[in-house]
C-alpha positions in Angstrom: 0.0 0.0 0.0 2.9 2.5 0.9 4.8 1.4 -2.8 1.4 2.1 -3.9 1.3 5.7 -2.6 4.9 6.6 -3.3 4.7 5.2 -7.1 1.8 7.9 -7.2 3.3 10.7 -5.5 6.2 9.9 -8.3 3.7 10.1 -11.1 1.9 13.5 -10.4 5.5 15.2 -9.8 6.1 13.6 -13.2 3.3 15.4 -14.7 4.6 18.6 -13.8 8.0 18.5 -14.9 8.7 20.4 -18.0 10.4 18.6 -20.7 13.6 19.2 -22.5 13.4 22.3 -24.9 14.8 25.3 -26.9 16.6 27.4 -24.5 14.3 29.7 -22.6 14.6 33.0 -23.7 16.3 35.7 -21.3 16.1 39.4 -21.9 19.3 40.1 -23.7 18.1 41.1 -27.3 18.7 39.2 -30.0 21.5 40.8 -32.2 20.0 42.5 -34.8 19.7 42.4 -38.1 22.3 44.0 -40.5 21.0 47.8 -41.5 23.0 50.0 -43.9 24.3 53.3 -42.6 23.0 55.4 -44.8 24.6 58.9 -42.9 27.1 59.8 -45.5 24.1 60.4 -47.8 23.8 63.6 -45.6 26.5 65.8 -46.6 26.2 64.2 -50.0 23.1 65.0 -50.7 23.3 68.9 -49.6 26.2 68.7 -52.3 24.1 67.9 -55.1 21.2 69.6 -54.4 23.7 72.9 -54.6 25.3 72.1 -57.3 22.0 71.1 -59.5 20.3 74.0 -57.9 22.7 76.3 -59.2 22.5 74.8 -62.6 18.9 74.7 -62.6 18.3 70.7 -63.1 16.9 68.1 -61.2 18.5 66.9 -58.4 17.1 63.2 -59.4 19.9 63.6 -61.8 22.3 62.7 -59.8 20.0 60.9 -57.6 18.7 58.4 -59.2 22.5 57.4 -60.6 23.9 57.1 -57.6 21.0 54.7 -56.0 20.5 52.8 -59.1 24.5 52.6 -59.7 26.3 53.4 -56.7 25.0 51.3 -54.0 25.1 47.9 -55.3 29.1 48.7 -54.9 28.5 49.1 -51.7 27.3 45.9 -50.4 24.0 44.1 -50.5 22.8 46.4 -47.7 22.7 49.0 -49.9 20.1 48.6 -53.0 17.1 49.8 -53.0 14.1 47.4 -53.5 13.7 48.5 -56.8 14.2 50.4 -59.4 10.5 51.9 -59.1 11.5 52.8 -55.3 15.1 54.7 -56.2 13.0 57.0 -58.7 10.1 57.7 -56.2 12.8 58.0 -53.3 14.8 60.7 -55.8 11.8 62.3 -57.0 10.7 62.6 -53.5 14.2 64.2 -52.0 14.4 66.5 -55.0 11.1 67.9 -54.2 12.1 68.7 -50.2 15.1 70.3 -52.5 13.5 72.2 -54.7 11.3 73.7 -52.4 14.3 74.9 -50.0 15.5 76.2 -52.9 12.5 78.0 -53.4 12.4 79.8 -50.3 15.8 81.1 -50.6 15.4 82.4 -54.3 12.0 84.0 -53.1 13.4 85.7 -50.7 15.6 87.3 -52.9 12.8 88.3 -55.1 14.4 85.9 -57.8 11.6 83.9 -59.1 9.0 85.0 -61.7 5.8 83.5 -60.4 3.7 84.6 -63.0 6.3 82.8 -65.9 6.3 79.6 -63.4 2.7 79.4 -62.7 2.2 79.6 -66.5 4.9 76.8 -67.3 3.2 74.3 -64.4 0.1 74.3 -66.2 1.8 72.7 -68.9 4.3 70.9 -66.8 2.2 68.9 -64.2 0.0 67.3 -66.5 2.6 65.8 -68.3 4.5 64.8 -65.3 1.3 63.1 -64.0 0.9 61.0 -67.1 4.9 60.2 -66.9 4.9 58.9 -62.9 1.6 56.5 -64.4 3.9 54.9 -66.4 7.0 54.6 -64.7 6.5 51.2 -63.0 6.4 49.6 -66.9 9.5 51.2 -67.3 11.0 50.2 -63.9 10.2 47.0 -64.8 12.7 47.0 -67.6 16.3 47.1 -66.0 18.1 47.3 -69.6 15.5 49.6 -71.0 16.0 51.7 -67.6 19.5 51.6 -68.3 19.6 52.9 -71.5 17.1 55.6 -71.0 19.1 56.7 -68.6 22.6 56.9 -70.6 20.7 58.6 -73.5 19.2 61.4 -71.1 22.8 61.9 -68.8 24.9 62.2 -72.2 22.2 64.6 -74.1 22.2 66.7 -70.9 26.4 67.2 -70.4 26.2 68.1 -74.2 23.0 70.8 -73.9 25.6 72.1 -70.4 28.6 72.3 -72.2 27.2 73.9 -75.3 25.4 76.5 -73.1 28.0 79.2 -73.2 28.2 78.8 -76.9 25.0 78.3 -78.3 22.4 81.3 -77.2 19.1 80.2 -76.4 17.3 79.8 -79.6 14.2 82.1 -79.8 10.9 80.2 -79.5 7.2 80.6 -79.5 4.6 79.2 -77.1 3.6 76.3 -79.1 7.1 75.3 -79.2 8.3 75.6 -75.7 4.8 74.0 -74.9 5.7 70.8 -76.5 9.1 71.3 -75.1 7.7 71.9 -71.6 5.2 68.6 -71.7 7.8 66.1 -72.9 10.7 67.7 -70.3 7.8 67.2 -67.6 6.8 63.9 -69.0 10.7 62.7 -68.5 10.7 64.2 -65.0 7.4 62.0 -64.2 9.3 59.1 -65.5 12.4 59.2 -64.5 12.7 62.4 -62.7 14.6 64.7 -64.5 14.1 67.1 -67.7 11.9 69.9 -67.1 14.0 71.7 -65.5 16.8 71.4 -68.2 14.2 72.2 -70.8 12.4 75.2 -69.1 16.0 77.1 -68.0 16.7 77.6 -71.6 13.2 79.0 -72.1 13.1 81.6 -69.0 17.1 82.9 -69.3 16.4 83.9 -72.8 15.4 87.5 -71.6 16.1 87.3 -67.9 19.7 87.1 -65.7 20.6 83.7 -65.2 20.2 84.0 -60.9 16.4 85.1 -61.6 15.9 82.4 -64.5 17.4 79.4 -61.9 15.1 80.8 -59.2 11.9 81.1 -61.9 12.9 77.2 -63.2 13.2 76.1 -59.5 9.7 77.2 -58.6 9.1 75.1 -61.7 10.9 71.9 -61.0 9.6 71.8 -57.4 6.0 72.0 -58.4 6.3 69.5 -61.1 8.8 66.9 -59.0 6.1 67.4 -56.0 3.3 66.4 -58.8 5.5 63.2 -59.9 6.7 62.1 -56.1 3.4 61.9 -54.8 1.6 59.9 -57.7 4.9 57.1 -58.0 4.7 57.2 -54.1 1.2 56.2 -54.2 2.0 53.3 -56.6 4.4 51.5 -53.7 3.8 49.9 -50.8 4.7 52.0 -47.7 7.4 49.0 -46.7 9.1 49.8 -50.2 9.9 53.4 -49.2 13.5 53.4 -47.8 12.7 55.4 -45.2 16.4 54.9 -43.3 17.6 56.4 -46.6 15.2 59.8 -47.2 15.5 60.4 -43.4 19.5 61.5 -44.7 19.1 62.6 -47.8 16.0 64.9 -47.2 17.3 67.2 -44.5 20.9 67.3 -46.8 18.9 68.9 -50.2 17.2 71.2 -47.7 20.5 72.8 -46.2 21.6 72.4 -50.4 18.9 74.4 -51.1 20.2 76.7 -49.0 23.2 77.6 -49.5 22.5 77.8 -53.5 20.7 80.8 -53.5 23.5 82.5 -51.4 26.0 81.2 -53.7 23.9 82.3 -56.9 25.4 85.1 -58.6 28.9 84.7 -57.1 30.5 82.0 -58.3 31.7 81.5 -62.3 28.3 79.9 -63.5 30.0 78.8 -66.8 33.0 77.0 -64.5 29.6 75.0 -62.6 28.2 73.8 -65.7 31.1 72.5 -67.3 31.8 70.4 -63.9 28.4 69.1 -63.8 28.8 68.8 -68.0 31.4 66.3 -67.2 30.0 64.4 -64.1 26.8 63.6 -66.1 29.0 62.5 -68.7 30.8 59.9 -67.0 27.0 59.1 -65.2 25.9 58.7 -68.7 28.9 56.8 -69.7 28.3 53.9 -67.0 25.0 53.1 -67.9 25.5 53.1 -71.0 28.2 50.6 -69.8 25.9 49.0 -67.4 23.3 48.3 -69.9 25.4 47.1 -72.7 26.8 44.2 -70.6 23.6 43.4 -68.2 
């Protein structure tokens, strides 16, 4: 009878012990998972939203190069989801840009609202219909690719031929067409209004207050573009931990531009940028040819 009990006592214990498992979790974290620092976006950022500020172009000129190009040499932390998210992403920071810019060329009574209110009417139409079909194109990484050597290398020639070709005289059906297919571009891929419209506005106007008029231009249009390509993602496709960076940098590049404009060679800045988007257009025109 007292085997009995004890064999019983033995059993219920039994039915309490907890058997052999994982490891119990403690409350050290976990380590975590591998994020890419994207900080040195900051200063480089505020760098080319000067320098394309000054030269009145799109900052997703540079942009979208150096996410498409540049970071998958920097480790496979580094792309961007895809190539529909590193247009939205430089269309988006080159609209915080832009309107910086703004501020600062308004300020200094350099922008010609009544010329820029009358190009956007053209301009964000056409940039509406080119963010629609960007994700077709995004699609395409070769057709990207070559797209994008075309535009880079017909944009260093139209800034190295600046100082020798003047701006040929037009008429509003003209720069209309112009305007639509620079703003359809800038929808698409995010640049070109802005390097079709400066031409246009600095035919009868000092180049300071014809780069303040095109920024109020640019922003309006990129703003237009950003917001329709942004709606076309998925929230988690936004790189947030990259815009945080590259956001606040083309607003302090927006900035200092204005303060620069009018003191520095402007003929000495478009030959430098003349020669960056060449080597730009260069490599993907590289990148394209060999996949």
């Amino acid at each position: 009878m007292l085997a009995w009990r004890w064999a019983s006592v033995a059993a219920a214990a039994n039915a309490f012990v907890v058997p052999a498992g994982p490891p119990r979790l403690t409350l050290r974290s976990p380590p975590a998972a591998a994020v890419a620092d994207y900080s040195f976006m900051l200063p480089a950022s505020t760098a080319v939203a000067t320098c394309c500020q000054l030269c009145g172009i799109g900052g997703a000129a540079l942009f979208s190069p150096i996410f498409l190009l540049v970071f998958p040499l920097l480790g496979p932390d580094y792309p961007l989801d895809s190539a529909a998210a590193a247009v939205a992403s430089a269309l988006l920071t080159e609209t915080f840009g832009f309107a910086s810019g703004l501020v600062g060329y308004a300020r200094r009574d350099l922008v010609d609202w009544a010329v820029a209110r009358e190009i956007l009417a053209v301009a964000v139409p056409g940039a509406l219909v080119g963010a629609v079909c960007a994700p077709s194109l995004a699609g395409d990484a070769q057709l990207l690719r070559a797209v994008y050597a075309l535009l880079m290398l017909s944009l260093a020639t139209d800034l190295a031929r600046r100082d020798r070709v003047a701006p040929p005289p037009g008429d509003k059906l003209t720069d209309g067409a112009a305007t639509a297919g620079g703003a359809f571009l800038t929808g698409l891929l995010g640049v070109g209004v802005g390097e079709v419209v400066l031409p246009q506005i600095s035919r009868d106007r000092p180049l300071p207050q014809a780069a303040g008029t095109s920024v109020a231009v640019v922003a309006g249009t990129a703003a237009a573009a950003a917001v329709t390509q942004l709606a076309e993602l998925d929230a988690s496709e936004v790189p947030w931990e990259l815009v945080r960076y590259t956001i606040p940098g083309v607003i302090l590049g927006g900035q200092i531009a204005p303060r620069l404009a009018g003191r520095l060679d402007d003929r000495q800045i478009e030959r430098a940028a003349a020669a960056l988007f060449a080597v730009v257009g260069a490599a993907f025109a590289l990148k394209a040819a060999t996949g």
